[in-house]
Structure formats: structure tokens, C-alpha cells
N, C-alpha and C positions, 0 to 999 in steps of 0.2 A: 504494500500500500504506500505509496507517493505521499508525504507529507509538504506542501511548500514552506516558502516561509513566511513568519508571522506577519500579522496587519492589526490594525489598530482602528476599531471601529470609535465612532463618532463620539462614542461615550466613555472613549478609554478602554473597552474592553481588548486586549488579545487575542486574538482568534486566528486560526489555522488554515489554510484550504487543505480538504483530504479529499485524496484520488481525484475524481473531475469535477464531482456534484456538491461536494458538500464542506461545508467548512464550520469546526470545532472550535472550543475555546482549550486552551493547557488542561483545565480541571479535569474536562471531557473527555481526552486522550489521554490523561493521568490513568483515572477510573477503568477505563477499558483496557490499558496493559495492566494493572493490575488482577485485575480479574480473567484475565487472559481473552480476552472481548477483542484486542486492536487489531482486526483482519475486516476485509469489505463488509461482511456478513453483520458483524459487531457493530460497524457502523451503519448500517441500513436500519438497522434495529431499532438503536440508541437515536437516530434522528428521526423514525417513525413514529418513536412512542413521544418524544418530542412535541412533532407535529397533532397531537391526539391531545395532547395537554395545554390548556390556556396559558400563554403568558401570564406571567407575575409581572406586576409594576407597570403595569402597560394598560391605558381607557382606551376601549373605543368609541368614536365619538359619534 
């Protein structure tokens, strides 16, 4: 899995681009080689269930 390198989102956060689609923060990619998760599959997962869960800290207006 292709990790680039880091960027710097608008709010200071760090975040990753992984393989073509997707892009993590460090915690994210911490979390999943610890648990032995950091392979595409890991990642499709971890950003699916993601997507399924409302943002925190975020209105819509």
C-alpha cells in the first residue's frame, strides 16, 4: 500500500493520501498497523465505516 506524503488540511489536521482513493490522518494509520489492519482491505473498511458515521463537530446547515 502506497502511502504519500503528509498535507495539512485547512484546520491543521495531518493527513495522508493512501493508495489512490483515500486519505488518512497518522492516528488512522497508527490504529490499523497496530492491529495488523494496514493493507487495502483495512483500509476500505476503516473508511466505510467512516462514511456510515456522522461527523462530530461538524452542522449542517
Amino acid at each position: 500500500m502506497v502511502v504519500g506524503f503528509p498535507m495539512q488540511t485547512a484546520d491543521g489536521e495531518v493527513v495522508f493520501p493512501v493508495g489512490r482513493d483515500f486519505t488518512l490522518t497518522a492516528d488512522q494509520i497508527l490504529k490499523l498497523l497496530e492491529s495488523g489492519e494496514l493493507h487495502a482491505e483495512g483500509v476500505r473498511r476503516l473508511v466505510a465505516a467512516q462514511a456510515a458515521t456522522p461527523m462530530r463537530g461538524h452542522q449542517t446547515h
